[in-house]
FITOR-913738 format. One record per residue (C-alpha): x, y, z. Coordinates in steps of 0.25 Angstrom, whole numbers, plus 5000, padded with zeros to 4 digits. Layout:
% FITOR-913738
XYZ/...
This chain:
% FITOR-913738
517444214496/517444194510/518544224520/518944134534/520044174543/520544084554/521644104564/522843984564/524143984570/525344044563/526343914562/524943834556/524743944545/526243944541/526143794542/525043784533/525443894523/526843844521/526243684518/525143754510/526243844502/526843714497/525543654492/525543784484/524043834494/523843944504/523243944516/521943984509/521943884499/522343784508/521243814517/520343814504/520743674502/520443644516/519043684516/518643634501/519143494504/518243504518/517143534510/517243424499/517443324510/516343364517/517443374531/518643394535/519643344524/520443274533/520543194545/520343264559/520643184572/520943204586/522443174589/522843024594/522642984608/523543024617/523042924629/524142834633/524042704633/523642684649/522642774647/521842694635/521942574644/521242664656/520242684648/520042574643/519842514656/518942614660/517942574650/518142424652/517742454666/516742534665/517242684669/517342814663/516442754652/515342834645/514342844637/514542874620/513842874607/514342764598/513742774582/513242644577/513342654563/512042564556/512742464544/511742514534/512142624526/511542744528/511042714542/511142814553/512042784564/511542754579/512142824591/512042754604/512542774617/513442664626/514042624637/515342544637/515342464652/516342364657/515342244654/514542264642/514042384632/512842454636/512142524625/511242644629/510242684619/
């Protein structure tokens, strides 16, 4: 049987061991859980996500004018999905101007 150590702070580990306590685990067979659910879900077993934006309100509405007048605009990679089952998705490049949209190949 295989051995991992990690470091964690001490309030999280008291925090963890006392809610695992009352589901009747320990740390270990918490963690066991953790990594045999991963592995049957082929992921993480639950949803991981940057926090929600913090720009206030004058600030989305900046940029927003920024990109409907053409500044501090930039290039990105956008996925184009095919409705065929199956099919393998497209990446292509574009620009977002003022007037129009340009695609670049």
């Amino acid at each position: 049987m295989a051995q991992i150590n990690f470091r964690i702070d001490d309030k999280t580990k008291r925090e963890a061991e006392a809610l695992f306590g009352r589901m009747g685990l320990t740390m270990s067979g918490a963690i066991m859980v953790f990594l045999r659910q991963s592995i049957n879900e082929r992921g993480i077993p639950f949803k991981l996500c940057l926090p929600a934006s913090t720009l206030t309100e004058e600030e989305l509405l900046r940029r927003v004018d920024d990109v409907e007048n053409g500044r501090n605009c930039h290039y990105h990679d956008l996925i184009e999905v095919d409705e065929e089952e199956n099919a393998s998705p497209k990446v292509r490049s574009r620009r977002i101007t003022r007037r129009h949209k340009e695609t670049v190949a």
